[in-house]
N, CA, C, O and CB atoms as a CASP TS submission, in Angstrom:
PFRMAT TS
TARGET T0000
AUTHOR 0000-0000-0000
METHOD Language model
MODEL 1
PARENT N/A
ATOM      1  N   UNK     1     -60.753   3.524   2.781  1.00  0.00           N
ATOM      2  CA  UNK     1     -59.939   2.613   3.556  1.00  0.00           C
ATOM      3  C   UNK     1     -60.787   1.464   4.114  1.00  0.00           C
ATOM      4  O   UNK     1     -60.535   0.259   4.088  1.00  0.00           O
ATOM      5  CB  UNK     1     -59.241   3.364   4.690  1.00  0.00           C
ATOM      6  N   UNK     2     -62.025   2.211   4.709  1.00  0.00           N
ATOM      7  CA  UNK     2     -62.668   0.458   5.432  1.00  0.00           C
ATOM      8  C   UNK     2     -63.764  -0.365   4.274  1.00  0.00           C
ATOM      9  O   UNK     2     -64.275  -1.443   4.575  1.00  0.00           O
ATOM     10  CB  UNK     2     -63.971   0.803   7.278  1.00  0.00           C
ATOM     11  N   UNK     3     -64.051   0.380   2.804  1.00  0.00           N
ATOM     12  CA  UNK     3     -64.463  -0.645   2.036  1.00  0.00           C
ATOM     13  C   UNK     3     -63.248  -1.929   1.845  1.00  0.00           C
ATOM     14  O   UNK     3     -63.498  -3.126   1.992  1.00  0.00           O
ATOM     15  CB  UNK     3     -64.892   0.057   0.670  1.00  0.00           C
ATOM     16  N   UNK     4     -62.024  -1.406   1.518  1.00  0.00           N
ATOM     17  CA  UNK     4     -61.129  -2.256   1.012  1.00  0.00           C
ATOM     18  C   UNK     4     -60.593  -3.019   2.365  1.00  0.00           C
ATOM     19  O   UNK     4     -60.378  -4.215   2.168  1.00  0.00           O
ATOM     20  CB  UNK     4     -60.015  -1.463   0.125  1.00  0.00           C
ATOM     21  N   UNK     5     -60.384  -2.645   3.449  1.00  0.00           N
ATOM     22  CA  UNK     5     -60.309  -3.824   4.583  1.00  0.00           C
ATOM     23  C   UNK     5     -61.518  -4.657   4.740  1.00  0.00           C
ATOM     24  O   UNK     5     -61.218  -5.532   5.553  1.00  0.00           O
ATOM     25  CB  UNK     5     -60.055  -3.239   6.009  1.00  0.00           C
ATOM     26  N   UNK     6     -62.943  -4.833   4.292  1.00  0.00           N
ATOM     27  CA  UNK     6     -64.014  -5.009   4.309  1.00  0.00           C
ATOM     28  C   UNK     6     -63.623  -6.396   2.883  1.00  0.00           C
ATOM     29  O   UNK     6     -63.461  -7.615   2.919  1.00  0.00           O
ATOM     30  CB  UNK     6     -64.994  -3.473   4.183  1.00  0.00           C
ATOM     31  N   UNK     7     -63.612  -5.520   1.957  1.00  0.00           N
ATOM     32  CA  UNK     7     -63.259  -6.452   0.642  1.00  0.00           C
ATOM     33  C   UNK     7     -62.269  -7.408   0.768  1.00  0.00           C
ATOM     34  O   UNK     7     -62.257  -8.232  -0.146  1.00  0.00           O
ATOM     35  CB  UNK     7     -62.791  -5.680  -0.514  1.00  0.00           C
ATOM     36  N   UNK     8     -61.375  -7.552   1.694  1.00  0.00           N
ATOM     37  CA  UNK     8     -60.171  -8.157   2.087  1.00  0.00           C
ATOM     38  C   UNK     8     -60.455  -9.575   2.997  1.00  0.00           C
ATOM     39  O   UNK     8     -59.764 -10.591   3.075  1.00  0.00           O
ATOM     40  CB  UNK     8     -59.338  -7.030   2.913  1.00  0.00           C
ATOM     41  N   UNK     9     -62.006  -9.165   3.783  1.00  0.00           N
ATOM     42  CA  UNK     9     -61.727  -9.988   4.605  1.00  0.00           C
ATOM     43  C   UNK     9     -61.591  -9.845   5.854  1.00  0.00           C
ATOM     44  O   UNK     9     -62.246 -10.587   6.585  1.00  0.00           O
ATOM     45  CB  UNK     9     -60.973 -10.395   4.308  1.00  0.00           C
ATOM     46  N   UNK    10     -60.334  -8.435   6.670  1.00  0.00           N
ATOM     47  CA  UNK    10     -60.159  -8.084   7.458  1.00  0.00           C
ATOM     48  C   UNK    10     -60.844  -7.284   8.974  1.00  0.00           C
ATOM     49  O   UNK    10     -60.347  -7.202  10.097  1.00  0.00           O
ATOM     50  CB  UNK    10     -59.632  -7.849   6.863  1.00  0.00           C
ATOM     51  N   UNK    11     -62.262  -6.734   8.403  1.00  0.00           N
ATOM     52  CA  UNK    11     -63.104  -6.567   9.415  1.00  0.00           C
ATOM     53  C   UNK    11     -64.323  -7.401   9.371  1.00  0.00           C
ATOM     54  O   UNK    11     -65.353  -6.992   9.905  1.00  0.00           O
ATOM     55  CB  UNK    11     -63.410  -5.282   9.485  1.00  0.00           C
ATOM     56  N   UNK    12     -64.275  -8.520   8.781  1.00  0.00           N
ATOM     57  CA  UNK    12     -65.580  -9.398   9.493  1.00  0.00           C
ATOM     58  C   UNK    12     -65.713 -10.207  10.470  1.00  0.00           C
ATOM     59  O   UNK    12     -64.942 -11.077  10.875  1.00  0.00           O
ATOM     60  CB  UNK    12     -66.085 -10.147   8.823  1.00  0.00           C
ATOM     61  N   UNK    13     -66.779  -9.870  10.858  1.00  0.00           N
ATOM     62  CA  UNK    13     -67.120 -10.419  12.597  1.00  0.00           C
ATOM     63  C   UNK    13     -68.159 -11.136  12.581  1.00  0.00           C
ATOM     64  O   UNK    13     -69.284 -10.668  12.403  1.00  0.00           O
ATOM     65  CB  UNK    13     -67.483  -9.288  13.784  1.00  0.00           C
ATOM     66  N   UNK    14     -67.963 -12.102  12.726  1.00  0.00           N
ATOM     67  CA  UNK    14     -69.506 -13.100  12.259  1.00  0.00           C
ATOM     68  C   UNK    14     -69.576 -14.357  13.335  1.00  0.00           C
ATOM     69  O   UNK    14     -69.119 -15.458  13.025  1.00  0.00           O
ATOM     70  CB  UNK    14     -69.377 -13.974  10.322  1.00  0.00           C
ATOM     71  N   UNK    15     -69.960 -14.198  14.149  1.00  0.00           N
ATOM     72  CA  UNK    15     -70.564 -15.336  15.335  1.00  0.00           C
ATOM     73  C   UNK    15     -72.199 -15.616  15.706  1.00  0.00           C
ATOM     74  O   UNK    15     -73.147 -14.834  15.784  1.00  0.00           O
ATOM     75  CB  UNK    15     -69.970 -14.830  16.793  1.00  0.00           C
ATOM     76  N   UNK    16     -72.112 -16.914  15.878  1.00  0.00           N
ATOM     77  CA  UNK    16     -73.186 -17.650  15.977  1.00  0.00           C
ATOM     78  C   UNK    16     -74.011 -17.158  17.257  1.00  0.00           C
ATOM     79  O   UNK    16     -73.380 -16.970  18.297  1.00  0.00           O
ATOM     80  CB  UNK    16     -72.772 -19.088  16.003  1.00  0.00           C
ATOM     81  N   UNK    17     -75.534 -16.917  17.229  1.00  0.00           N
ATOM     82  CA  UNK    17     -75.786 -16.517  18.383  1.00  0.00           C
ATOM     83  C   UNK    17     -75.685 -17.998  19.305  1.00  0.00           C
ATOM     84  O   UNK    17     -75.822 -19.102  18.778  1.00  0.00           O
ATOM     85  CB  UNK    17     -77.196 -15.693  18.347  1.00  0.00           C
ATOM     86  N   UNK    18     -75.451 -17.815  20.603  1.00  0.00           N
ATOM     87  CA  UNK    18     -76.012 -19.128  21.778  1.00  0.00           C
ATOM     88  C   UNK    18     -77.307 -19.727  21.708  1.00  0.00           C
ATOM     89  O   UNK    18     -77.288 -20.761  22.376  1.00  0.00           O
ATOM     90  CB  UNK    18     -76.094 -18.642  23.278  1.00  0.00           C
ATOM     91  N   UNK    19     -78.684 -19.476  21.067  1.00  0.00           N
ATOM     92  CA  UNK    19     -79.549 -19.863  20.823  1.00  0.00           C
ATOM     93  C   UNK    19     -80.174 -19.562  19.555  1.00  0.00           C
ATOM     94  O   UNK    19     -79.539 -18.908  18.727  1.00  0.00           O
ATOM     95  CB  UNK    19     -80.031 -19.695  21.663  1.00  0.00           C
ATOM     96  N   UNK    20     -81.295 -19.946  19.318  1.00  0.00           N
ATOM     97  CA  UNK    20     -82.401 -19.475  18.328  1.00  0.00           C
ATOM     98  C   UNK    20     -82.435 -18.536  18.824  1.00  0.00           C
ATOM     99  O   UNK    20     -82.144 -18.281  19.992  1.00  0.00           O
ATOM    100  CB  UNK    20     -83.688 -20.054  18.093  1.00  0.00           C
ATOM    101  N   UNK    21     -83.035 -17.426  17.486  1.00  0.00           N
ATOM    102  CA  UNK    21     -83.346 -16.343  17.894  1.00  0.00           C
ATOM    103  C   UNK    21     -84.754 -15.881  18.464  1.00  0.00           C
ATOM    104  O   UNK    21     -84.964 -14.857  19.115  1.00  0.00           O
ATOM    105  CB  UNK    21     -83.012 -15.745  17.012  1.00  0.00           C
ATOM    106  N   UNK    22     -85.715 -16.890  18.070  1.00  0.00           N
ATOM    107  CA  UNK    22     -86.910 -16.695  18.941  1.00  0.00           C
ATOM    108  C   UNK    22     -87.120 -16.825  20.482  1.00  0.00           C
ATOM    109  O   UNK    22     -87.909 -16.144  21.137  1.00  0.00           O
ATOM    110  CB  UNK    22     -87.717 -17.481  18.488  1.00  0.00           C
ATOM    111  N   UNK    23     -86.429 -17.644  20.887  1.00  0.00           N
ATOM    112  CA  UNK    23     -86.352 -18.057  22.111  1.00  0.00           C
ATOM    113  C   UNK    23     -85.745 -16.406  23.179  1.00  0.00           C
ATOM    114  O   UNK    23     -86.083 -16.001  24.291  1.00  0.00           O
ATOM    115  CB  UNK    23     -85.204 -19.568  22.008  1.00  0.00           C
ATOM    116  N   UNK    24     -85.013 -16.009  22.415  1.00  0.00           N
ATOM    117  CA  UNK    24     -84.939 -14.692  22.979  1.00  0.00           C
ATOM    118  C   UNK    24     -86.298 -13.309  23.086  1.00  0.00           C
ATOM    119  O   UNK    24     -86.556 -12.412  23.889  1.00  0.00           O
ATOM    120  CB  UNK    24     -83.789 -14.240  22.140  1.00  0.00           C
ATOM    121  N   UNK    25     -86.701 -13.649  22.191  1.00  0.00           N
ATOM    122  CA  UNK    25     -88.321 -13.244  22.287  1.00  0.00           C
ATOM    123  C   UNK    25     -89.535 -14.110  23.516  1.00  0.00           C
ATOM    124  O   UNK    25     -90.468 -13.688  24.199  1.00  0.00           O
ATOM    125  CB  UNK    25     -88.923 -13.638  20.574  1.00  0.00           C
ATOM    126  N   UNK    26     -88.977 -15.327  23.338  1.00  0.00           N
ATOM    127  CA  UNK    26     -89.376 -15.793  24.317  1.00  0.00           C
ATOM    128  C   UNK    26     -89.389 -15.616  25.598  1.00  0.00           C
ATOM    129  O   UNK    26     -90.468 -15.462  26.169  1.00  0.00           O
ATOM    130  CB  UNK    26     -89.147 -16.445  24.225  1.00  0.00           C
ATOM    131  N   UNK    27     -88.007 -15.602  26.403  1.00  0.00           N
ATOM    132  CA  UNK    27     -87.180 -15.141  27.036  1.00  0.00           C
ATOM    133  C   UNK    27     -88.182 -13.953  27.902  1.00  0.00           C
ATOM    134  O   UNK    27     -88.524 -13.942  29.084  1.00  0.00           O
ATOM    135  CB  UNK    27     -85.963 -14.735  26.087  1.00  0.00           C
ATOM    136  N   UNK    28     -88.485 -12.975  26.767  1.00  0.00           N
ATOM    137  CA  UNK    28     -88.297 -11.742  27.037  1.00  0.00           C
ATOM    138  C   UNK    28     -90.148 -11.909  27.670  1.00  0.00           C
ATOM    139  O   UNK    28     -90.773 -11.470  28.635  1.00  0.00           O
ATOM    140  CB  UNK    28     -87.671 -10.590  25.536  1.00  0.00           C
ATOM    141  N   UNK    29     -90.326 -12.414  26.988  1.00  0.00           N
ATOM    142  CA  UNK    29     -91.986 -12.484  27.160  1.00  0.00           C
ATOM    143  C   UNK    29     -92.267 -12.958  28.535  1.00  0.00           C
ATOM    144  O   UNK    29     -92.804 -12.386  29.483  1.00  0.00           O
ATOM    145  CB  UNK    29     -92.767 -13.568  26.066  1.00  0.00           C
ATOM    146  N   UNK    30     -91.742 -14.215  28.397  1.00  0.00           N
ATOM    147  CA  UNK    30     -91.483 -14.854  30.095  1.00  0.00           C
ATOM    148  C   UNK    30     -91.605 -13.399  31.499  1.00  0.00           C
ATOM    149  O   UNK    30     -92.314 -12.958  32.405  1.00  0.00           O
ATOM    150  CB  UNK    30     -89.306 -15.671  30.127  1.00  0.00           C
ATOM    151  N   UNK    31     -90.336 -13.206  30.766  1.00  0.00           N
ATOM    152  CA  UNK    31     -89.954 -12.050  32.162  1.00  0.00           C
ATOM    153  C   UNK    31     -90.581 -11.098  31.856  1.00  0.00           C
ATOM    154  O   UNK    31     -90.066 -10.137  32.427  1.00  0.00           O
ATOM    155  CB  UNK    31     -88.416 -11.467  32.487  1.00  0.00           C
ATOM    156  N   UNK    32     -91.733 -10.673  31.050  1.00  0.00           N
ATOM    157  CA  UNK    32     -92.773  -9.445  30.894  1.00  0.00           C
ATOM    158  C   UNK    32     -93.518  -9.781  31.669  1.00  0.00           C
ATOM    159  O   UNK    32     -93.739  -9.030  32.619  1.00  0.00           O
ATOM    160  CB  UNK    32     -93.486  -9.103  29.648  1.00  0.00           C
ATOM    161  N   UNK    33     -94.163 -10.988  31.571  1.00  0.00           N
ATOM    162  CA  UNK    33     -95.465 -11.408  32.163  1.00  0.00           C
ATOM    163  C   UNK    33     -95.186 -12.306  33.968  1.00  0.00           C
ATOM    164  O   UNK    33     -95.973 -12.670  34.842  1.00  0.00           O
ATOM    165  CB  UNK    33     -96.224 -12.628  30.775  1.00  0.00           C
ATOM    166  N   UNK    34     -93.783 -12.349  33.840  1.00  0.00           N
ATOM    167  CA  UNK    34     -93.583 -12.372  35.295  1.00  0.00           C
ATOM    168  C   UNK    34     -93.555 -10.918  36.067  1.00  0.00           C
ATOM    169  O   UNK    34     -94.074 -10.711  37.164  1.00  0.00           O
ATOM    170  CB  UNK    34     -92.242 -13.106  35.536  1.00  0.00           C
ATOM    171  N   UNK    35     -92.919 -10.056  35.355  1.00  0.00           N
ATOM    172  CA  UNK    35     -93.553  -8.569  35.979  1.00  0.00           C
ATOM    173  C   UNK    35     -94.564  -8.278  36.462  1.00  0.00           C
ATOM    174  O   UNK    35     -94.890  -7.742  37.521  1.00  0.00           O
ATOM    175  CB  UNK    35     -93.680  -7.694  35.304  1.00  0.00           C
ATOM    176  N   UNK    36     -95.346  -8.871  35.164  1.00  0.00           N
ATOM    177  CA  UNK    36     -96.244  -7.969  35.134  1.00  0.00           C
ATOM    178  C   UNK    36     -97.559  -8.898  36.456  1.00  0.00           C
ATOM    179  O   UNK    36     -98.684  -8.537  36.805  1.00  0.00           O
ATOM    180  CB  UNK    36     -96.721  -7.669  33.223  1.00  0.00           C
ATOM    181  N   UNK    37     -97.140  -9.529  36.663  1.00  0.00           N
ATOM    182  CA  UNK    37     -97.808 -11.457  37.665  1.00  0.00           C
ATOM    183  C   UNK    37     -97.534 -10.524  39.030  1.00  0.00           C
ATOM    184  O   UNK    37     -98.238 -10.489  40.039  1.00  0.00           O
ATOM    185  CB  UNK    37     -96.256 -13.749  37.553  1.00  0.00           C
ATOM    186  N   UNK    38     -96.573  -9.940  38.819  1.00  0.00           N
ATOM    187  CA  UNK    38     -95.585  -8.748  40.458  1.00  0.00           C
ATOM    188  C   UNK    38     -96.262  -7.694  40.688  1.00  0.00           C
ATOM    189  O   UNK    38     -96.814  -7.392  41.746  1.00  0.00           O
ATOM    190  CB  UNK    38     -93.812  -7.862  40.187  1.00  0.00           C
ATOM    191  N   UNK    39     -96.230  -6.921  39.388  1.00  0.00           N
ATOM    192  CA  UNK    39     -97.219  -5.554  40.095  1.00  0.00           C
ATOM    193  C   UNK    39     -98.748  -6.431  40.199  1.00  0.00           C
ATOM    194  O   UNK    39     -99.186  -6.774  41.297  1.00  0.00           O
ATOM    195  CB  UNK    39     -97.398  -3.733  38.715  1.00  0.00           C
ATOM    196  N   UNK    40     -99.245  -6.639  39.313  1.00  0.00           N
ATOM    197  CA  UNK    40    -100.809  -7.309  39.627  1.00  0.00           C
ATOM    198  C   UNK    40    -100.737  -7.366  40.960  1.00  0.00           C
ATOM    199  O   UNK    40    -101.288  -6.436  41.550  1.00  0.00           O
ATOM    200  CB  UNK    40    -101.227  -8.887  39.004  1.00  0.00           C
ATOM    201  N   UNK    41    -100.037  -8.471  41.825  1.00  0.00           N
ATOM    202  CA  UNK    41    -100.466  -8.598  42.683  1.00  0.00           C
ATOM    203  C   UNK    41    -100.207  -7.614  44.131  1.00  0.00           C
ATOM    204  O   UNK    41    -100.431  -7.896  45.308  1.00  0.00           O
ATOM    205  CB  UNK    41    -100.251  -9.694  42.615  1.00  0.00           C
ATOM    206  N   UNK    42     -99.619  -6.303  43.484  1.00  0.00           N
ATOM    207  CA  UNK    42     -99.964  -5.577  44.556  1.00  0.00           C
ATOM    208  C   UNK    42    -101.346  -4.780  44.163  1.00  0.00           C
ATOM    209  O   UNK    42    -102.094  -4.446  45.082  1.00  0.00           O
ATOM    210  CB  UNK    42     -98.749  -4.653  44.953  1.00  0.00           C
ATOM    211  N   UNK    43    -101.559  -4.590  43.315  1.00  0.00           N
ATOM    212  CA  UNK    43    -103.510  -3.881  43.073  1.00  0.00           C
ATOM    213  C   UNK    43    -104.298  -3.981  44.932  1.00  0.00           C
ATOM    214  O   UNK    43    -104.617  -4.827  45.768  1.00  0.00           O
ATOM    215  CB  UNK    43    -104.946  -5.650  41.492  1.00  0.00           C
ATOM    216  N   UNK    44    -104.281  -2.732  44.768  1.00  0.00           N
ATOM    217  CA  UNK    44    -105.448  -2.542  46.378  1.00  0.00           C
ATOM    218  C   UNK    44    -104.932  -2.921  47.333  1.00  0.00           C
ATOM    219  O   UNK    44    -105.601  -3.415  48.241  1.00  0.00           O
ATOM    220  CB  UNK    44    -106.850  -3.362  46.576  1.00  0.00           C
ATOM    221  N   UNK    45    -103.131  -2.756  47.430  1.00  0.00           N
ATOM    222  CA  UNK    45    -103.075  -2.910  48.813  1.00  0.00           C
ATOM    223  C   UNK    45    -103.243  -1.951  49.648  1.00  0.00           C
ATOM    224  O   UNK    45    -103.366  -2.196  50.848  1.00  0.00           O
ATOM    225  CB  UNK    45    -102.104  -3.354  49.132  1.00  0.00           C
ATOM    226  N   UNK    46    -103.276  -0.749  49.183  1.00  0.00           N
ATOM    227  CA  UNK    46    -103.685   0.484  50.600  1.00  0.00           C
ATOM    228  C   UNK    46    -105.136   0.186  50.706  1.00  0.00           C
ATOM    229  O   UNK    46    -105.665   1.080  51.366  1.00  0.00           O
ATOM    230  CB  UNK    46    -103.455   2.517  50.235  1.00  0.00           C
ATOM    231  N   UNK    47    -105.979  -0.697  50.326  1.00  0.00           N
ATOM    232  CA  UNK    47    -107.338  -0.484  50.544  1.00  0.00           C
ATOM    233  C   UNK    47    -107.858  -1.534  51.669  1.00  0.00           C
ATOM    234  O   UNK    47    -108.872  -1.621  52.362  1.00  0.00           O
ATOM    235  CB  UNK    47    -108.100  -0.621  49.164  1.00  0.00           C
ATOM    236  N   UNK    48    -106.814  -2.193  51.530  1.00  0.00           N
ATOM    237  CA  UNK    48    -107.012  -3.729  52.577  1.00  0.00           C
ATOM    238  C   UNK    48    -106.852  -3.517  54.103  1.00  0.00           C
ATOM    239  O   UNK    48    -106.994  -4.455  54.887  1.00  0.00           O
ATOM    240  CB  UNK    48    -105.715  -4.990  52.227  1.00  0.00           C
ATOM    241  N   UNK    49    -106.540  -2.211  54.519  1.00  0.00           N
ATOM    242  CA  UNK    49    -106.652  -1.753  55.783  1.00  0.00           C
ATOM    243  C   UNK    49    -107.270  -0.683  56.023  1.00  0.00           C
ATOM    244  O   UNK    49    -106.484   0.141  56.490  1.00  0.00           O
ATOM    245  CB  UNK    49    -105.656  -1.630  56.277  1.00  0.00           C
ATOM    246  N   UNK    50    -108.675  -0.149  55.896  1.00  0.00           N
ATOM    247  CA  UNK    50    -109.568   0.860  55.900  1.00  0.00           C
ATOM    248  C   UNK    50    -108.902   2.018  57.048  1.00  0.00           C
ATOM    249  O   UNK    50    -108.729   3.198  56.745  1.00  0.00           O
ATOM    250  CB  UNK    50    -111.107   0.208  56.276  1.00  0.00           C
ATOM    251  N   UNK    51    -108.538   1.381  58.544  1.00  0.00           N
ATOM    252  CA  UNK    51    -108.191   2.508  58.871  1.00  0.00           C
ATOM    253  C   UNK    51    -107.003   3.028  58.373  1.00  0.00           C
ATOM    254  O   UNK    51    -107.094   4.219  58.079  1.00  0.00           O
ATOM    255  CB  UNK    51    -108.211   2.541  60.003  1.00  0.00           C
ATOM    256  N   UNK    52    -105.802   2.465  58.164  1.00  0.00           N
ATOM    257  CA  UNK    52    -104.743   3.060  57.474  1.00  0.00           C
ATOM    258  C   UNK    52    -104.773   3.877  56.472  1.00  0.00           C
ATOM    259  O   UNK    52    -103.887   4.714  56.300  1.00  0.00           O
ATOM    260  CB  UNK    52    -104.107   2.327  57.109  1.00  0.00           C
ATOM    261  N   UNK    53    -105.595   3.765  55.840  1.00  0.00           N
ATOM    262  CA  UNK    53    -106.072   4.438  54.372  1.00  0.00           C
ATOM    263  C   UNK    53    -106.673   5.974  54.812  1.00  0.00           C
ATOM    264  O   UNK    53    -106.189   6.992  54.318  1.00  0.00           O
ATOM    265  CB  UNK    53    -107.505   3.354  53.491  1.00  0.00           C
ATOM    266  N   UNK    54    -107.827   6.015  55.837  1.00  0.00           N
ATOM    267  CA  UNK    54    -108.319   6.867  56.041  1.00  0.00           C
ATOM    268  C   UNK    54    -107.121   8.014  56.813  1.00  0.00           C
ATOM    269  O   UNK    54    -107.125   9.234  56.650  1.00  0.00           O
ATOM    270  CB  UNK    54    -109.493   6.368  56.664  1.00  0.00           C
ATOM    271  N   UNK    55    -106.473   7.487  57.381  1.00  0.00           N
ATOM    272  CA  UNK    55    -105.606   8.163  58.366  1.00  0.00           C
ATOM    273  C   UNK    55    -104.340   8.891  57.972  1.00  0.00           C
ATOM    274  O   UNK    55    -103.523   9.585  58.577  1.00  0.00           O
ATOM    275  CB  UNK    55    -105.224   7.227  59.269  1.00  0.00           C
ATOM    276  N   UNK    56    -104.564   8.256  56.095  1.00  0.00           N
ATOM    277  CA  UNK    56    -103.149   8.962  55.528  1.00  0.00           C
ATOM    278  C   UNK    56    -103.773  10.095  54.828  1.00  0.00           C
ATOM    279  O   UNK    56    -103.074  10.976  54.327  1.00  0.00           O
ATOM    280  CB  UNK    56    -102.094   7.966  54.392  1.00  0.00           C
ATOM    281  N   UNK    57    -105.251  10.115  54.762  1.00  0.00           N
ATOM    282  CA  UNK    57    -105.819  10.939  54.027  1.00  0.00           C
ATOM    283  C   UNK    57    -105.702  11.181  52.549  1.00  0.00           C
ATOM    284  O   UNK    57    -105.303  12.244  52.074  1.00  0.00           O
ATOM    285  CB  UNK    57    -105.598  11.814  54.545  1.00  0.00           C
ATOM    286  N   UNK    58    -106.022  10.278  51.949  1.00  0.00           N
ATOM    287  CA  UNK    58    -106.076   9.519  50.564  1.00  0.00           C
ATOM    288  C   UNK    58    -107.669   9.418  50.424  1.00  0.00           C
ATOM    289  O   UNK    58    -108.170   8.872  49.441  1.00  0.00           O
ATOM    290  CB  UNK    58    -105.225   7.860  50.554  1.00  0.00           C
TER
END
């Protein structure tokens, strides 16, 4: 049944994406390395207050 609705015509779905498709790779890269720009810059924050650190017992 769905070769011959297929052969017909009747189930194709075919739309254009909104962009290139690299740019979605792009996209994606962007917002990796903005993550990743986020955690970086917490690195060593329990260390930046010596007594706090000591007092949690870490």
């Amino acid at each position: 049944m769905i070769p011959i609705l297929i052969a017909e015509g009747a189930i194709v779905h075919h739309t254009e994406l909104p962009m290139p498709a690299i740019l979605y790779g792009v996209i994606a890269m962007i917002l990796f390395l903005a993550l990743g720009a986020v955690t970086w810059s917490y690195r060593d924050v329990s260390n930046r207050n010596p007594k706090r650190s000591q007092r949690a017992g870490h």
